[in-house]
N, C-alpha and C positions, 0 to 999 in steps of 0.2 A: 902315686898309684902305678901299677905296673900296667901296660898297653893292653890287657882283656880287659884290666875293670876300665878304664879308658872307654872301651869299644861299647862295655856294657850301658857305660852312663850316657852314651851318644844312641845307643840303642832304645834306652830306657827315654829319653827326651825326645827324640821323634816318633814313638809310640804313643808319651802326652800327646804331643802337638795334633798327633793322628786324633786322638779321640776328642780334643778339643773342637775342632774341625765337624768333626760327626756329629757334636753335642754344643752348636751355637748359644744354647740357652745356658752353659753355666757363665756367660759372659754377660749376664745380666744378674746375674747372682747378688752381686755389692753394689748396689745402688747408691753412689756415695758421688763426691768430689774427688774421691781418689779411686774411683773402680775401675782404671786402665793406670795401673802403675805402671810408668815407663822404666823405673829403675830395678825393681825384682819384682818379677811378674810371677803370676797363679802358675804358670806351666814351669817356670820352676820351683815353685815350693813345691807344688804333686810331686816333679821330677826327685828332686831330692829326697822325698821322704819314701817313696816306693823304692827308690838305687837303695838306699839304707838299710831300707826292712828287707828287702827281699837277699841285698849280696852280702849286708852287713851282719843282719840277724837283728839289729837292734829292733828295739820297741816303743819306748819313751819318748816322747819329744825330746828330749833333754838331752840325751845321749846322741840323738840324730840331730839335734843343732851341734853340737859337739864336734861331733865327725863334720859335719860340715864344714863348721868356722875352720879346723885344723889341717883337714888335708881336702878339700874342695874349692880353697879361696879362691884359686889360679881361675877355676871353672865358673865361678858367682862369686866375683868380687862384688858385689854388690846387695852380698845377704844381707839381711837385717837384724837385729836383735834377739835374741830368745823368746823376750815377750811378745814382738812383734810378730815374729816366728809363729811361735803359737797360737796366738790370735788367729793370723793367716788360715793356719787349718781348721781353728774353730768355726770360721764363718764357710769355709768351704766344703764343711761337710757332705753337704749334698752329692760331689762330684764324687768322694769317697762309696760313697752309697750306690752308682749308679755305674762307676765300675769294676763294685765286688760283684755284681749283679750278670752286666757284661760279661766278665772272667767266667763265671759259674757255666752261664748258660750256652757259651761258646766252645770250652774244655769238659767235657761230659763226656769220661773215660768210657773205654771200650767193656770195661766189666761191671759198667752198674748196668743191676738190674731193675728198668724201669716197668717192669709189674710186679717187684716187691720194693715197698717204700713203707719205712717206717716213722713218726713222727714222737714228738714229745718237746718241751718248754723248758728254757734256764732262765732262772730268776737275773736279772741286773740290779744288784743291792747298794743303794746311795744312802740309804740309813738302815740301822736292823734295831729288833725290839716291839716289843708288842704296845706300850706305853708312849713311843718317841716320836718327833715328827720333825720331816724332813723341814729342810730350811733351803734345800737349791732344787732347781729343775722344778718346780711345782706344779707349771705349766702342762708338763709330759708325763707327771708320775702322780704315784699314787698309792696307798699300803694295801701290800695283798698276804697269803700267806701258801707257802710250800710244806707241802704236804710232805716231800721226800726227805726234807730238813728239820721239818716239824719247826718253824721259824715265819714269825709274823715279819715283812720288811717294807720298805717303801724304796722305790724302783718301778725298774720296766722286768717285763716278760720277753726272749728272743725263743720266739716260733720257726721250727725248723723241719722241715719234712725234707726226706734226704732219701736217694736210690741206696738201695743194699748192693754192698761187694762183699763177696763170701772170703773169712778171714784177711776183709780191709778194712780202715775206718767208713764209715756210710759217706757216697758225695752228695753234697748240698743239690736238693732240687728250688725250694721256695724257704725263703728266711723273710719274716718280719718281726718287727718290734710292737710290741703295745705295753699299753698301762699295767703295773704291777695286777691291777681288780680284777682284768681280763679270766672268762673264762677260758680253759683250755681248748674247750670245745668250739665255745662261741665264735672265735676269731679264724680258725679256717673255715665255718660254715658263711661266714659274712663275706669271705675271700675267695667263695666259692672253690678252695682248694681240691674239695672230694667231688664237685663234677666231673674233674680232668680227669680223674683216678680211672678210666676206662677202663677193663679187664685186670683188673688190680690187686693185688693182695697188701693191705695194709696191717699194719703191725702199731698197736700202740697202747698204753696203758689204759687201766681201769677208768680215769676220768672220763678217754672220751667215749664208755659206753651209753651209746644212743638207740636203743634196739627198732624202733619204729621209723628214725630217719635215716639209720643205713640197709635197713631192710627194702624200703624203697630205693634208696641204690642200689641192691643188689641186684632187683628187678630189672633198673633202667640202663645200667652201665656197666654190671656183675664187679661190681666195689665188693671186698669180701672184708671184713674187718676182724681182727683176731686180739684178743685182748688178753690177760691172764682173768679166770674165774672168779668173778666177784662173789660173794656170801651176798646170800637173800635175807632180809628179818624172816623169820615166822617157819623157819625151814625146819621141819621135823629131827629130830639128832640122829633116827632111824638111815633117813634120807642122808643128812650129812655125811654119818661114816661110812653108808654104802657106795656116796660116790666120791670119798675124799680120796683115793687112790687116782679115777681117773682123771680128776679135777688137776690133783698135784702136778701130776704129768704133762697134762698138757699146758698148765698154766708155767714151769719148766722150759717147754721146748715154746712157747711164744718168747718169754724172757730172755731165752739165748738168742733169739733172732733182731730182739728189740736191743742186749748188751752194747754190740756198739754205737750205738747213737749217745751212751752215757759216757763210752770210751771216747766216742768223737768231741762234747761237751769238756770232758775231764783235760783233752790237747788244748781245745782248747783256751781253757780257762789256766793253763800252764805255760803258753805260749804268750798270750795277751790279758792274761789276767784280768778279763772284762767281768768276772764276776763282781768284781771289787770296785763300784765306783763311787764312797766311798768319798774320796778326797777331789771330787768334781766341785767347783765351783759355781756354773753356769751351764742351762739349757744347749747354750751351743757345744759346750765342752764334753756333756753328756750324750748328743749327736754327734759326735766330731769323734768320740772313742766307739761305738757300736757302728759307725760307720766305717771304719780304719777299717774295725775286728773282723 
């Protein structure tokens, strides 16, 4: 390696060790006969697989043992195996989880704008099909079905509410995971997401019209919520085409505003291909990829 990436991976390894430090509890994480391995420890499997992703580009486990074994030995002679490798991360999910979380809430660009935040749901598909049933992760999943796909599947849900930046992707404000069943609604009201929404303009599709419980937001915290125009049963056709021009319009200019957060989903799920999981084996392996993502 030439002396930057050098300086990067010594950089990148005393930034683990930083947050290890800050976050004593993920050293209780392996409760085992072997949870202080003396010969390649957690802060460098982190270390190596964040040098990779971030200077390498790679994404895979597979690829990032790779590079490892090949040009890292000098730095970890003492990696372990692919499977073992992998494992490793599998069980360490959690610390993934806690510093995409950190990252987010720390780096919070100059041009998002937090009194407009838009929201909306990607499916995590470990089986699809309206008939099928999954056979891994059972624990944490569940069959739901997407509307925007027209697609019954068994999976999780990744909840994302993100600041608007005008012609940028949205940044990440609050991301959780739930069960495929999850309503879309449901899970930020139990998260009390739209308390925080103080003087706010939110932006998000027809699901989560709630007209009675953001209207007492609006009251109490002036949460405005903007949705595109849903169709009433029972509505006169007189009524329909007199306001289907201004309905169009506006239901239009919410959609553009709501666009990139579909653009943001679309990166991505081209980046890390978390829609796909698919060929997960295991609970932890299914936390250990939306954790990474």
């Amino acid at each position: 390696m030439s002396n930057q990436m050098q300086l990067k991976l010594i950089e990148t390894y005393s930034w683990v060790c930083q947050l290890f430090d800050k976050n004593p509890q993920w050293n209780y994480i392996r409760l085992s006969n072997n949870n202080k391995p003396s010969v390649f420890t957690d802060k460098e499997a982190v270390t190596i697989y964040f040098f990779v992703v971030r200077y390498l580009k790679f994404s895979k486990i597979k690829e990032i043992h790779n590079f490892a074994y090949h040009f890292l030995h000098d730095w970890f002679p003492n990696l372990t195996s692919y499977q073992k490798f992998n494992n490793r991360l599998n069980i360490l999910y959690p610390i993934f989880y806690d510093i995409t979380l950190d990252i987010i809430s720390n780096n919070i660009p100059e041009n998002a704008q937090q009194n407009v935040q838009i929201i909306d749901t990607l499916p995590i598909v470990t089986c699809k099909g309206r008939n099928r049933t999954a056979k891994v992760a059972r624990d944490c999943t569940d069959k739901g079905f997407c509307a925007t796909k027209n697609m019954y599947y068994y999976g999780l849900k990744l909840h994302l509410l993100a600041f608007r930046r005008k012609r940028m992707l949205p940044f990440p404000n609050k991301i959780y995971f739930s069960r495929a069943s999850e309503s879309d609604l449901s899970v930020p009201q139990e998260l009390n997401w739209f308390d925080e929404l103080i003087d706010t303009e939110l932006f998000a599709d027809k699901i989560y019209i709630a007209e009675e419980y953001f209207k007492s937001r609006q009251q109490a915290i002036q949460l405005d919520l903007f949705t595109p125009v849903k169709a009433v049963k029972g509505t006169p056709e007189c009524l329909k085409r007199r306001d289907f021009a201004a309905n169009n319009l506006f239901s239009t200019a919410v959609s553009k505003v709501r666009q990139p957060i579909e653009a943001f989903f679309n990166w991505l799920i081209e980046k890390t291909n978390i829609q796909n999981a698919s060929k997960v084996r295991s609970t932890n392996g299914l936390c250990c990829i939306v954790s990474e993502n």
